[in-house]
N, C-alpha and C positions, 0 to 999 in steps of 0.2 A: 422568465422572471429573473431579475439579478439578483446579486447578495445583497444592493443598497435596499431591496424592494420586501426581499424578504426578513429584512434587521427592521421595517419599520414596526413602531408597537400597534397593532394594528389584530383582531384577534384570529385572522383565519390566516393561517401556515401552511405549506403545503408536504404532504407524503409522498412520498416518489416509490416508483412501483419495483418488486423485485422479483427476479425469475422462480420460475419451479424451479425445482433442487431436488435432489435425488445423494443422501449424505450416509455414508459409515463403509466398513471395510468390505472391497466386492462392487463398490458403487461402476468403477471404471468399466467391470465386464460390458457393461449395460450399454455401454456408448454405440455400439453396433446395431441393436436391436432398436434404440432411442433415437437415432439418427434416422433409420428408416422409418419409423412413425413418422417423424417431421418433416418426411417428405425428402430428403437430403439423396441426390445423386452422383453427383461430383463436389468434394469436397476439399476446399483449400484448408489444408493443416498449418495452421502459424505456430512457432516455436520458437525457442532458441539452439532447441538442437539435444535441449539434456546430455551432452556425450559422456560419453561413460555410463551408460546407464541402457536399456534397453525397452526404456519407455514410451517412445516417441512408437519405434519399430513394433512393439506390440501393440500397441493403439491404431496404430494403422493397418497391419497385418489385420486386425482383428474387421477394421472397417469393410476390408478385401473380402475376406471371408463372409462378410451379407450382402455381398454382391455392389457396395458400394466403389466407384470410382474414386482414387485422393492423387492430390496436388500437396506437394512439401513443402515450405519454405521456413526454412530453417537457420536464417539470418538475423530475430531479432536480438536487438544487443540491449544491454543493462540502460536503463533510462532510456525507452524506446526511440530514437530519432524519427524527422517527419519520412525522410528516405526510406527507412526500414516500413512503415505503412504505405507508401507509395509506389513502391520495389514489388512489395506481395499484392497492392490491390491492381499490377498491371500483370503481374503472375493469374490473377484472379480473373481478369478479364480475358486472359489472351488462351487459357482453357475455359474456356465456358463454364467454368464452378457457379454450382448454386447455392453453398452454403459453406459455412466458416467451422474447425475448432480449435480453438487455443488449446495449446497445455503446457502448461508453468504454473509462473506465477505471474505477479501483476505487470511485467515486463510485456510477456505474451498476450495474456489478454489488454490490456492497455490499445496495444500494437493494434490487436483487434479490432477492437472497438471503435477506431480509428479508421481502419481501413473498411468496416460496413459502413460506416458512414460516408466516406471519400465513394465505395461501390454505388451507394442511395442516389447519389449526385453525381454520375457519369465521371467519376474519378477528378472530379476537382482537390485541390491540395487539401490535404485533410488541415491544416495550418487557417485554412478560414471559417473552422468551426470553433475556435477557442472562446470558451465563454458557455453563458446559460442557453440551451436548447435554441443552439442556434441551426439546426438542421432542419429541412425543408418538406424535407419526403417522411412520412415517418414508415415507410417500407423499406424495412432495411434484410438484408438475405438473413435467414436463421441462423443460429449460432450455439455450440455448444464449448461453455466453456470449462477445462477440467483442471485443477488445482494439484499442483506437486509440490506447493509449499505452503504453508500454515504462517500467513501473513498480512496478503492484499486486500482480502475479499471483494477483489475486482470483478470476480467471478459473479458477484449478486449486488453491485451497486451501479449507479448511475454517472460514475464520473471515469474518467481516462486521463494520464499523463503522456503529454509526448512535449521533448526537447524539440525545439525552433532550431534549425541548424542552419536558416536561411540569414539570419540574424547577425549583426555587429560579431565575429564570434571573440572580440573583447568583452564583451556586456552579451553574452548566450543568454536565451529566452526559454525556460521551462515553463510550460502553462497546464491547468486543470482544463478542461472540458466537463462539463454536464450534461448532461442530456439523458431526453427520459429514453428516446427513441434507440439508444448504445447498450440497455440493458440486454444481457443476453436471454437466449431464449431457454437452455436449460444447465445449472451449475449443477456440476458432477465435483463432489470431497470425497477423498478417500485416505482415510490416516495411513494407509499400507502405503501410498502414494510416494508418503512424507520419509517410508522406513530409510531410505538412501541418501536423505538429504545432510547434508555435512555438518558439524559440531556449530561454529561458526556462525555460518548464513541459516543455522533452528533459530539461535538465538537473536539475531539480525531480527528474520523476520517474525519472531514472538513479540518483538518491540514495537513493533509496525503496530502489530494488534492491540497492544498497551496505550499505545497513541491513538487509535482509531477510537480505543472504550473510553481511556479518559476526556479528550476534549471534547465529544460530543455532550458529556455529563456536566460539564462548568462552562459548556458554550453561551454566546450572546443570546442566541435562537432561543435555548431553554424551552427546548419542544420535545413535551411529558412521554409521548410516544413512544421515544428513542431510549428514555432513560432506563428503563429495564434489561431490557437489552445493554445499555451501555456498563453500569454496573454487574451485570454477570459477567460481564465478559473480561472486566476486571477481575473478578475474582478466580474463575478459569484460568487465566493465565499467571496469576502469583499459584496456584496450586498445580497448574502441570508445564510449565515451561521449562523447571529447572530438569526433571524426568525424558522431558521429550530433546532437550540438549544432550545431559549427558548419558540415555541410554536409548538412543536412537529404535529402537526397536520394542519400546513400552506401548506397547497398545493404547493402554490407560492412557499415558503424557501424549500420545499424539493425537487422539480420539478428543482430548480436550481442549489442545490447541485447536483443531480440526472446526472444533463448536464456537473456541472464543473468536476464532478471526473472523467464521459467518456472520454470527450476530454483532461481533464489534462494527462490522462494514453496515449490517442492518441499520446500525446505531446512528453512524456519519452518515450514512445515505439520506436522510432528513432533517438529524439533529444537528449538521455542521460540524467544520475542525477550525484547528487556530492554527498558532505560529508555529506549532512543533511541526506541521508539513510544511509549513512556508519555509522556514530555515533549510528544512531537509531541501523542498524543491531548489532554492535558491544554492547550496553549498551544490548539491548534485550537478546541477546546470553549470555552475564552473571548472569542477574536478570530476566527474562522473561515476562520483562516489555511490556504495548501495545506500538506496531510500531508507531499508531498517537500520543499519547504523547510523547513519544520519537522525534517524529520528530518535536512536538509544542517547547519542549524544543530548541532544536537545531537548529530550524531555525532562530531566530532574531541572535543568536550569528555567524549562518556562514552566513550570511548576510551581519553581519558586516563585517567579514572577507574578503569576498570575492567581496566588492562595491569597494574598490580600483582599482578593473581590471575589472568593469563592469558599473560607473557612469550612463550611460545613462541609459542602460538598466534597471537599478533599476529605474531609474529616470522613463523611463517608467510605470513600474510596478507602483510608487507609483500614478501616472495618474487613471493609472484602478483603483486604490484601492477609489478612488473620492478623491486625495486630488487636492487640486487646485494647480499648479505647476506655473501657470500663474507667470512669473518675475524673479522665481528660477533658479538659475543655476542647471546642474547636477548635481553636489554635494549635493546641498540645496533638490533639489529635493527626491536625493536619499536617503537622511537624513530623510526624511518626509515619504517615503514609511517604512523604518525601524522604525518610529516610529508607523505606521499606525498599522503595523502587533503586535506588542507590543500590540496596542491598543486590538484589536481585541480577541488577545490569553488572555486577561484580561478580555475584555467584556462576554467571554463566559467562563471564570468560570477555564482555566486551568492552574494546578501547574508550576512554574516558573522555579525553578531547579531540577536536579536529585535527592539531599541529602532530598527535602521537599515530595519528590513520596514518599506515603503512603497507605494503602490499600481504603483510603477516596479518592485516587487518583482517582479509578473508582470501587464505593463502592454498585453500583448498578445488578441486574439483566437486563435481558431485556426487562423486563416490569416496572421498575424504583422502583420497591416495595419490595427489601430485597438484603442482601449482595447476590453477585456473585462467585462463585467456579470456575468462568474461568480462574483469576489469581491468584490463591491459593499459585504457584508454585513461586511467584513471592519474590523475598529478598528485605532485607533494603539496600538501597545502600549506599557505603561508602565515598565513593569521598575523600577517602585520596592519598598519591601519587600511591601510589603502584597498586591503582584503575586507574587512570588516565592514568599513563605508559600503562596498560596492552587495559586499551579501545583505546587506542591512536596506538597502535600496531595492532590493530584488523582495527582498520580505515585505515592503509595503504594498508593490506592485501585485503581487500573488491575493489569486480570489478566494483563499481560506483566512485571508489575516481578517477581517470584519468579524469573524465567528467569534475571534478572539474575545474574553472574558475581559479583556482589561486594555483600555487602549491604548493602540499603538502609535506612535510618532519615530521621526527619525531618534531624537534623545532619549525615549524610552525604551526602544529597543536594541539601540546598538549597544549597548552593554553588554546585553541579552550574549546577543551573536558573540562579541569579545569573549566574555566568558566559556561560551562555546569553543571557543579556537582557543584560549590558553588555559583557563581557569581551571582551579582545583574542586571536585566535590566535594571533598571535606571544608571548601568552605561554604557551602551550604549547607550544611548541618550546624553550626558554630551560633 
């Protein structure tokens, strides 16, 4: 089913299905015992390697010790490329592995998801699955995927990103995938997971999750399902994101991001996103900037944009977020939640526009103690027009802009995008 099929008004919508989950501190022990239920014998480990960290090595040591067989590969990179799924699914073939587990974040699993699929189909390019359930087989090798950032919740949704590197690489192609058949087989969260993750890339991906809650809540879809979910999950992350940044080791803040980013992905997994991932997919695709600042930048301005045709609803949002609404109109209301998240994306430390992203953007390792080689690859961005035009093109293109609340055309959104790459926040509060 496409986005065009599922925007008709029409009354039946559809739910997409989500894996068992096994969620709180302790969860990771279980991946050994878990794996073997599933039948798992040789197992291809997709990662990016977490270095500096001793995560990967215990999760695998630990698969060793139940006697299971693993395969490493340890090469996937930020904004997954189609090579990185291609690379592991001929790693995957060429030992006879019978099942997958990621561990990251959406990078990894992405990667994943990718590559069972590419596995399902005798290793055809994962590159001609892009789009709604376009996969053939729906036998795809089991998969377990485990979460070390409080972000994606790729771990329990039905969609995958992977970068087209086959492409123009003037005009680079980032696309969504969906598909029911990619869901994994069982997501493993564990807030201890989160304890090493760097100042930085908590707060990166706490935004990811702020974007996942909000736009499924003032989507086109407006499918009631999602919305409870979308709304907690809001409110989860105005009360423990600022904790889980700056005290890494809160239980409390990381056990709630832990929850907002499950159910926020619960929320999009049905209820749809808009242009705050478009923008992100589209800037990432040029500069190979992280998807959560990419989407911290972009959310208060499509916010803005898009409270004209959602008053209340934001008006909600800004509720959860704790501001007091008592007296407020909608408007006033919704005025207060955009400022709230302002608030917020300052409190925790992250860069404002496009043109100011700099390698100090996320200048850390994973253990917070030396520069990082995960976005190496990553450019100065330019935000002059010729930048603007081409991100603004790539936003149309992308299969989350239809969810959008309010519609999009080249004239309406390229401001959008402009103000993203120069503008000031404070001038949306004014």
């Amino acid at each position: 089913m496409q986005v065009e099929e599922l925007l008709k008004p029409f009354p039946i919508k559809e739910f997409h299905p989500f894996p068992r989950a096994m969620l709180g501190p302790g969860a990771h022990e279980l991946i050994g015992p878990e794996a073997l239920k599933l039948g798992f014998k040789k197992t291809l480990i997709m990662t990016s390697g977490l270095r500096g960290t001793n995560i990967v090595e215990k999760i695998s040591e630990s698969m060793k010790w139940h006697g299971l067989d693993v395969v490493i590969y340890d090469k996937v990179e930020s904004n997954p490329k189609d090579y990185n799924v291609m690379d592991a699914v001929k790693l995957y073939q060429e030992n006879a592995c019978d099942s997958f587990v990621s561990i990251g974040g959406g990078s990894s699993h992405d990667a994943c998801k990718g590559a069972r699929i590419s596995v399902a189909h005798d290793g055809r390019s994962v590159n001609e699955f892009e789009g709604f359930n376009q996969s053939e087989n729906p036998k795809n090798p089991p998969h377990i995927a485990v979460s070390t950032t409080a972000g994606t919740g790729s771990e329990t949704s039905w969609a995958y990103v992977i970068t087209d590197t086959t492409t123009d690489p003037d005009n680079p192609h980032k696309y969504v995938a969906f598909d029911d058949t990619s869901v994994a087989t069982l997501a493993i969260d564990d807030p201890v997971m989160y304890y090493d993750c760097p100042v930085d890339y908590t707060a990166q991906c706490g935004f990811d999750v702020l974007a996942h809650a909000s736009e499924p809540y003032v989507s086109r879809l407006n499918f009631p399902p999602s919305m409870g979910n979308a709304l907690y999950a809001v409110k989860l992350t105005a009360e423990n994101l600022r904790a889980a940044v700056w005290n890494g080791q809160d239980l409390k803040g990381r056990e709630g991001m832990m929850h907002a980013q499950y159910i926020a992905a619960q929320a999009f997994n049905s209820g749809g996103l808009g242009i705050i991932h478009s923008i992100s997919h589209a800037v990432s695709a040029f500069y190979d900037t992280h998807h959560g600042l990419n989407n911290a930048i972009a959310l208060p301005r499509v916010w803005a944009f898009n409270m004209p045709t959602q008053y209340k609803r934001f008006a909600e949002m800004g509720a959860a977020m704790g501001v007091d609404t008592y007296g407020m109109t909608d408007v006033q209301a919704a005025d207060a939640a955009l400022a709230a998240a302002i608030r917020l994306l300052r409190d925790v430390g992250i860069t404002e526009k496009f043109t100011d992203v700099t390698a100090d953007s996320y200048s850390k390792n994973r253990l917070g103690t030396g520069p990082t080689a995960f976005y190496e690859n990553a450019k100065v961005i330019t935000g002059d027009d010729a930048d603007v035009d081409r991100i603004t093109n790539h936003v149309l293109g992308d299969a989350c802009t239809p969810g959008n609340p309010k519609e999009c055309t080249f004239e309406t959104v390229r401001p959008v995008v402009e103000h993203c790459m120069n503008g000031d926040l404070d001038d949306l509060l004014t």
